[in-house]
C-alpha positions as MATLAB code, in Angstrom:
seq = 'XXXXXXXXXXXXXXXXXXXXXXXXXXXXXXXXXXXXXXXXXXXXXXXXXXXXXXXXXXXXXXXXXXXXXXXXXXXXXXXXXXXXXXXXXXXXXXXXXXXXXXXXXXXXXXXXXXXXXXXXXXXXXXXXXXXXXXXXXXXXXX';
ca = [
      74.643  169.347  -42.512;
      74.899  167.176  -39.274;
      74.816  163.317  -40.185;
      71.809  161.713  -37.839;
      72.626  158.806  -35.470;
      69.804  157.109  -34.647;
      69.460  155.067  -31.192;
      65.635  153.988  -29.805;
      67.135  155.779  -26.585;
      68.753  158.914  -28.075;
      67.748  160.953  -30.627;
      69.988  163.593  -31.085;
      73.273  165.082  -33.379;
      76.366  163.941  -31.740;
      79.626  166.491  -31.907;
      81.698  162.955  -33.210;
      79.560  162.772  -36.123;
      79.942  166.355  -37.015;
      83.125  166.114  -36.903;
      83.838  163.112  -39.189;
      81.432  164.961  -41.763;
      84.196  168.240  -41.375;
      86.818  165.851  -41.906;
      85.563  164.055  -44.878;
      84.557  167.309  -46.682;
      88.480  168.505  -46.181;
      89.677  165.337  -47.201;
      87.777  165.784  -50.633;
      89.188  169.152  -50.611;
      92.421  167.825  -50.741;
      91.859  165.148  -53.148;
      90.539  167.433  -54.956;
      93.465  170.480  -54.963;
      95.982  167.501  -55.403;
      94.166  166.624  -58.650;
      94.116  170.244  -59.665;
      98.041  170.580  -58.785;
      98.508  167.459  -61.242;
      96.883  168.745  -64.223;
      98.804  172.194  -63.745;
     101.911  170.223  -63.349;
     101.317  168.293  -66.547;
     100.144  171.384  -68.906;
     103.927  173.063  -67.623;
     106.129  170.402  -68.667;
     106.614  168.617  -65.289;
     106.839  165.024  -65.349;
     104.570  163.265  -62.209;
     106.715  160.534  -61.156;
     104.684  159.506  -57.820;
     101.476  161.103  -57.245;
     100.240  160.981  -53.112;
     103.178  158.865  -52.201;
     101.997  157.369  -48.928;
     104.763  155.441  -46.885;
     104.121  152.068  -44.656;
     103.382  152.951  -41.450;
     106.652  152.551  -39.783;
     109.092  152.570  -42.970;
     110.166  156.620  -41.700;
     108.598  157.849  -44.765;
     105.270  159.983  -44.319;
     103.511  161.008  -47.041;
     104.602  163.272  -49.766;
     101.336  164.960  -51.885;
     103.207  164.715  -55.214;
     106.940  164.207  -56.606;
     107.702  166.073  -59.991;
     110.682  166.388  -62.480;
     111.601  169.016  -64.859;
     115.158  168.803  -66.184;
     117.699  168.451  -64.113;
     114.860  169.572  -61.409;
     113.183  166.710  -58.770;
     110.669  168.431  -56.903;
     108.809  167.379  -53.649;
     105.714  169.500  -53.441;
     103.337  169.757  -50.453;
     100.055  170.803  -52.079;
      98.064  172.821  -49.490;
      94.008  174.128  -50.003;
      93.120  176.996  -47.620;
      90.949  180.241  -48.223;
      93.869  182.166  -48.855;
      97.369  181.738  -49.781;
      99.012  183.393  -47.061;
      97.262  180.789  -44.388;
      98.084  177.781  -46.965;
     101.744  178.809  -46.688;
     101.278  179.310  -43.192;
      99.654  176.098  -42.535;
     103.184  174.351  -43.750;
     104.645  173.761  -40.023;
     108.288  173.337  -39.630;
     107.274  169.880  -38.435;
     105.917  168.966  -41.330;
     108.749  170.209  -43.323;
     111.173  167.814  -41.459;
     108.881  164.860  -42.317;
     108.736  165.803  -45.618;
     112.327  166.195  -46.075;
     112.880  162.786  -44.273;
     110.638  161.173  -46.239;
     112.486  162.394  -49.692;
     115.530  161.673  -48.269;
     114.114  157.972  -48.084;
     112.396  158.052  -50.951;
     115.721  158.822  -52.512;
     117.017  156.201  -50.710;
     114.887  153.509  -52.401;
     115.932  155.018  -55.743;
     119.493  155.691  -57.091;
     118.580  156.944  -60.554;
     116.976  160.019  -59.208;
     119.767  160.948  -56.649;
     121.432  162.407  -59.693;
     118.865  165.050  -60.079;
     118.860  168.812  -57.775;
     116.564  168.332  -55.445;
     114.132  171.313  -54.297;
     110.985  171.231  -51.928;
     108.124  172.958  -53.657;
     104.380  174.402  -52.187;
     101.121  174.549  -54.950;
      98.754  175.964  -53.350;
      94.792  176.449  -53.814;
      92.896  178.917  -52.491;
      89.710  180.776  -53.993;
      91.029  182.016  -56.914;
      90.610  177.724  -57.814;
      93.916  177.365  -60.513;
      97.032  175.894  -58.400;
      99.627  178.704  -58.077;
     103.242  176.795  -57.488;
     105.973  178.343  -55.099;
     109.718  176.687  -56.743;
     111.849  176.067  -54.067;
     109.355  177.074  -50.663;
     112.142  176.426  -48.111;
     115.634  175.015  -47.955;
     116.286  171.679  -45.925;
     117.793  171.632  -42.768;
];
């Protein structure tokens, strides 16, 4: 459970390391969900155009888990991997809806052909019942 640092001095479990472990384990959560969202995205006729789009740091784009098309729809989904689905649509702050919709509205920036399309920000979200369940059009921009 705890990862063991060991020092001739000091022989003991240090809160850091217990904490990197905690974030490594939801890290390959999200991986993980993100990979499940993709494969339920592809068996319902969505088209993945950028899987985990991750922005230079700097460039005022964040990262954006996965952007989808389906006719005339261009989704930007947040994919989210709690216990239950009410906390994973909790867990989507309104800060983290602004950076998501500034980073679409520079990733549309960087790419004309798609401006044509209606945009909507979408939420997949995986809790225990394991199969993504997607939310079309989660919240409105601002």
């Amino acid at each position: 459970m705890f990862m063991r640092v060991r020092l001739p001095w000091l022989n003991r479990v240090t809160p850091e390391s217990a904490r990197i472990q905690r974030g490594r384990r939801a890290e390959r959560r999200g991986r993980l969900a993100e990979i499940l969202c993709l494969v339920r995205l592809w068996g319902t006729w969505w088209r993945v155009i950028a899987p985990r789009l991750v922005g230079k740091r700097g460039a005022g784009f964040g990262e954006i888990d996965i952007v989808a098309k389906c006719g005339r729809i261009l989704a930007f989904i947040e994919v989210k991997a709690r216990a239950s689905e009410y906390e994973a649509l909790e867990s989507i702050t309104h800060q983290q809806r602004a950076r998501l919709q500034s980073a679409a509205a520079t990733f549309l920036a960087q790419s004309s052909t798609l401006a044509k399309y209606d945009i909507r920000f979408d939420a997949m979200i995986v809790s225990e019942r394991l199969w993504p369940g997607r939310i079309g059009d989660a919240w409105q921009p601002e």
